[in-house]
C-alpha positions in Angstrom: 42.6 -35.7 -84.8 45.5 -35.1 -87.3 48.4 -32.7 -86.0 51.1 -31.4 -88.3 54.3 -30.7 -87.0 54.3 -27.7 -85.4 55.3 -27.7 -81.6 53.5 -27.3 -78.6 51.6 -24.0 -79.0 48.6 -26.1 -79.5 48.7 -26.1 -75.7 47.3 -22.7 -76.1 44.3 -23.2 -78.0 43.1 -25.6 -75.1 43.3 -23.2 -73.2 41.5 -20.4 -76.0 38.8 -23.5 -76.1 37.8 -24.1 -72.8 37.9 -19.9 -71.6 35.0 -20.0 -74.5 32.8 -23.2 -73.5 30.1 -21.4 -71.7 28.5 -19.6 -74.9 25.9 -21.4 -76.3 27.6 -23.9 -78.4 29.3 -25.2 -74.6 28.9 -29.1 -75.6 31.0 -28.1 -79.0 33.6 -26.7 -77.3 34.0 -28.6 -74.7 34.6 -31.8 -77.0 36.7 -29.6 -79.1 39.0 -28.7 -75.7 39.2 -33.2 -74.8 40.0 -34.0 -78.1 42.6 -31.4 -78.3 43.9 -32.7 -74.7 43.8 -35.8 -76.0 45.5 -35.0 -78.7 48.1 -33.5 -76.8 48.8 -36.0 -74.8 48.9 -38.8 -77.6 51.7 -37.2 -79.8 54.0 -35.2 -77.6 54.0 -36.5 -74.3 56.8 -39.5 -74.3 56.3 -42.3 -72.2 59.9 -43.1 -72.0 61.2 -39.5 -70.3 58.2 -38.4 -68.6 58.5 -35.6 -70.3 56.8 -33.5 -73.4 58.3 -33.2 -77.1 59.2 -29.9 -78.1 58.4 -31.0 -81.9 57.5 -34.2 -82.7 60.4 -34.1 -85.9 63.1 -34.8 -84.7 65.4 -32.7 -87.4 63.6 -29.6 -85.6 65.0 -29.8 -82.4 67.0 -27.4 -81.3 70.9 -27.1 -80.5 71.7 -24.9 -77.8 75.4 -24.2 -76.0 75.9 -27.6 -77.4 73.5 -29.8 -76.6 70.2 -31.1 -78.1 67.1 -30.0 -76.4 64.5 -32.9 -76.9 61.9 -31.3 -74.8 59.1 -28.6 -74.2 60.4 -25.0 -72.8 59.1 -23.9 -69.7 57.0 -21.4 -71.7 55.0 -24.0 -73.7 54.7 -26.0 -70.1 53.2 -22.6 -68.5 50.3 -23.0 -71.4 49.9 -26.5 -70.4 49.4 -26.0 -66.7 46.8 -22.9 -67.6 45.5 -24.8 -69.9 45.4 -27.7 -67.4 43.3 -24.9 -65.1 40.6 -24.2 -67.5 40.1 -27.4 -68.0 39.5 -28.5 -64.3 36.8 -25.5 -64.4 34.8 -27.0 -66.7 35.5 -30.7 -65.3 36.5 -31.4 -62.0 37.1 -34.3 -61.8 39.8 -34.5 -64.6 42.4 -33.7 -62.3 45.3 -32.4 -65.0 46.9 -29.7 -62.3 48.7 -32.1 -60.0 50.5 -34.2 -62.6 51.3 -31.3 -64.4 52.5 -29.1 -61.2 54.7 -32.4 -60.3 56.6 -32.6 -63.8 56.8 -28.3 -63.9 59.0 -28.6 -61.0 61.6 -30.5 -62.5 62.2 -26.7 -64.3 62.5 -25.5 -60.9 65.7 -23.9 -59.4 66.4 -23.1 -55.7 69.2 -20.2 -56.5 68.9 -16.9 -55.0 68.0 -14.5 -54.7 64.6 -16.8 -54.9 63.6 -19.5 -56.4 62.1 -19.6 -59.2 61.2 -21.8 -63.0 64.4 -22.2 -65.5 63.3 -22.3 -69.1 64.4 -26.0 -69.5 64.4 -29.1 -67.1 67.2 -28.6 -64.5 68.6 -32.2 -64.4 69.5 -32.4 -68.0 70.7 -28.5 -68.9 69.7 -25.7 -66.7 68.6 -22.7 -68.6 68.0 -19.0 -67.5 65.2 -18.2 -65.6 62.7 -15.8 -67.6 60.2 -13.4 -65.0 57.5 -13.5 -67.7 57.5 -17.6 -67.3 57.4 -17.7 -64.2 54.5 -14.9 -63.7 52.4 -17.0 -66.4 52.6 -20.0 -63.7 51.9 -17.1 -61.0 48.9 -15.8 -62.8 47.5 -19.5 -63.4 48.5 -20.9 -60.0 46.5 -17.9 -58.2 43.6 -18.3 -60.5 43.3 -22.0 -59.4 43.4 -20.5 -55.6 40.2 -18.8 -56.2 38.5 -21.6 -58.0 39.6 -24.4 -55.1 40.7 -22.5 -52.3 44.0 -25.0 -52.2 46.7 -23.6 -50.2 49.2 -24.9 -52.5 48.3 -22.9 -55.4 48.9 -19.8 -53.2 51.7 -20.7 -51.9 53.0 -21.6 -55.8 51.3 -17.5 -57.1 52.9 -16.1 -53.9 56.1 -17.9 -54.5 56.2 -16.4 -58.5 55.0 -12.8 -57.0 58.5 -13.2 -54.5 60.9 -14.1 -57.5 59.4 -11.4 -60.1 59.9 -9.0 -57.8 63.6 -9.8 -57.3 63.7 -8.5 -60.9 62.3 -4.8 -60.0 64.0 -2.1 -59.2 64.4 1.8 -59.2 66.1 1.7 -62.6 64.3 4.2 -65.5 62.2 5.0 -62.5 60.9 0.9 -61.6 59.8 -2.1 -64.2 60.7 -5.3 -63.6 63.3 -7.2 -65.9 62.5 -9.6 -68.7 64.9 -11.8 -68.0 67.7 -12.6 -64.6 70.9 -11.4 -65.1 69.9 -9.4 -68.3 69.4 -5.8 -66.9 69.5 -4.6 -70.6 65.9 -4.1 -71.2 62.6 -3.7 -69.3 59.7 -4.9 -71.4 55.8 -5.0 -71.2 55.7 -8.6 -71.4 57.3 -8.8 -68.2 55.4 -5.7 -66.6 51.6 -6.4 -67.9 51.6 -10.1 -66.4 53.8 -9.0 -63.3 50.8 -6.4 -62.4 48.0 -9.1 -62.7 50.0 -11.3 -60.1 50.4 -8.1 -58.0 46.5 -8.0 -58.3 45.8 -11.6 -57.6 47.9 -11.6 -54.7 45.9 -8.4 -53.7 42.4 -10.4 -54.3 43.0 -13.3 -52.7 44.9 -11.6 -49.4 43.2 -8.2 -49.2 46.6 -6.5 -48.3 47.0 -3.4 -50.3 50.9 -3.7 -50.1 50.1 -5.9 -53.5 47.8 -3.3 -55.1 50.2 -0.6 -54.4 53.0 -2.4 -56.1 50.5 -3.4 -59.0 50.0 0.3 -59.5 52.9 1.2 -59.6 53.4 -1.3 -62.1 50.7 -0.2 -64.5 51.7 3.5 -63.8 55.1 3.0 -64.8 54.2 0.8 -68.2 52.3 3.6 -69.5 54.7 5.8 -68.8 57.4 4.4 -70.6 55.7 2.0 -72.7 52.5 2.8 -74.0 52.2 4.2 -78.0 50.5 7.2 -78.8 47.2 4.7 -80.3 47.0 2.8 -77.0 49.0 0.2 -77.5 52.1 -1.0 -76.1 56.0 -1.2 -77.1 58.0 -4.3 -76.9 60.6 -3.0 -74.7 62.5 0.0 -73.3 66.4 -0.5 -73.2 68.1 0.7 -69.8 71.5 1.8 -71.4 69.5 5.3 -73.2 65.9 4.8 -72.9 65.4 3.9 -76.7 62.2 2.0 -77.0 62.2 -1.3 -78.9 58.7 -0.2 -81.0 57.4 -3.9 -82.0 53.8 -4.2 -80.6 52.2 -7.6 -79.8 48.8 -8.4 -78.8 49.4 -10.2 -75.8 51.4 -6.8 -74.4 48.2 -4.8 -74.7 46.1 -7.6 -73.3 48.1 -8.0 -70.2 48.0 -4.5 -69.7 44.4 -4.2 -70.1 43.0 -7.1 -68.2 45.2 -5.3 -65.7 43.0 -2.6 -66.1 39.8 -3.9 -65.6 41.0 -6.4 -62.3 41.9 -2.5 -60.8 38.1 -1.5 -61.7 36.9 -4.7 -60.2 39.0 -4.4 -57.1 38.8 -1.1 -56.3 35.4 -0.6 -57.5 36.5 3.5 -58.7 35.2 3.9 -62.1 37.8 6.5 -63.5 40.8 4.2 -62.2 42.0 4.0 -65.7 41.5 8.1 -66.6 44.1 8.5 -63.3 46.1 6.3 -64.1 46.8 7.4 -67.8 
């Protein structure tokens, strides 16, 4: 397989490939995804570190607060360890999660008020610690729960549902942060994912505590973040309320595979109609 030099977002089309192996072409696919892992793990994982390239050109690295960052962000390494997940679904036996989990936690820093994932390995230049990342490893850790019933995936979803919620509060009327120690805006990429592990947490333990928070959640995103077509704003600045008006697609995913886990969970058909 030839790569060009882009950086580790391929990570994320293993992930697009193996959601997609059971349709009928599942043998395509599925060599697609182990070619693509192969791939992966061929050009940008260096033997020498341990670690994963960022970019495999060296010129493209990036400089930050003076020094050179070699290696993959957290949030590429989140797509890796879903992507890792998916993966395991379709084949067992290829046991990607553990190494994976193992070299994640080299991101990870103790601090209070909890614990939780910086966006760059701690032992060479600790970063800032993004909710959003850290609910991405929540949502994937908790979805490998249900598949194996391993404790340690909950524990890991239950331990990314704690720090999140160390970013939520009663400010604009609740929303959780983007990012720690940035109380300057409240977006939807931090709100849509931190309601599915609210939910997850709520499927896998059955205490409503977690649904009730997840609602709120989703309440509170519509109501400050939801467009008039049914989409959803970028962010809403906490200084005056003025809405950063970019839309992505992965905003109004989030919020709507939040949707349909509350239709699943609670079973109520016009869940969504009360919410709104």
């Amino acid at each position: 397989m030839k790569f060009n030099k882009n950086g580790l977002l391929f990570v994320l089309c293993a992930a697009l490939f193996s959601n997609i192996a059971s349709a009928q072409q599942k043998g395509y696919y599925k060599k697609e995804m182990k070619a693509l892992q192969t791939a992966i793990q061929n050009n940008f994982y260096d033997k020498a570190s341990g670690n994963y390239l960022v970019v495999l050109d060296p010129a493209k690295r990036e400089n930050k607060n003076g020094y050179l960052r070699e290696y993959t962000y957290l949030w590429s390494y989140c797509a890796m360890y879903q992507a890792a997940n998916e993966i395991e679904k379709l084949d067992p036996k290829a046991k990607l999660m553990a190494p994976m989990l193992k070299l994640m936690y080299t991101y990870y820093n103790p601090a209070p008020p909890h614990g939780g994932f910086t966006d760059y390995i701690m032992k060479l230049k600790p970063g800032e610690r993004y909710f959003d990342d850290n609910q991405w490893i929540g949502i994937t850790s908790l979805d490998a729960y249900e598949r194996t019933k391993d404790k340690k995936h909950f524990a890991l979803g239950k331990d990314m549902y704690d720090f999140q919620m160390t970013g939520y509060d009663q400010v604009l009327g609740g929303g959780i942060y983007w990012k720690e120690g940035d109380k300057s805006t409240k977006n939807t990429c931090s709100n849509g994912p931190g309601a599915l592990v609210a939910l997850q947490m709520y499927k896998a333990t059955k205490k409503k505590f977690y649904l009730d928070i997840a609602i709120k959640i989703v309440k509170w995103t519509d109501s400050k973040l939801r467009t008039p077509e049914n989409l959803y704003w970028d962010n809403i600045r906490t200084t005056n309320s003025s809405i950063g008006k970019a839309t992505f697609s992965y905003n109004t995913g989030t919020m709507l595979e939040s949707y349909i886990y509350l239709y699943e969970l609670t079973g109520k058909k016009n869940i969504c109609s009360r919410l709104m």
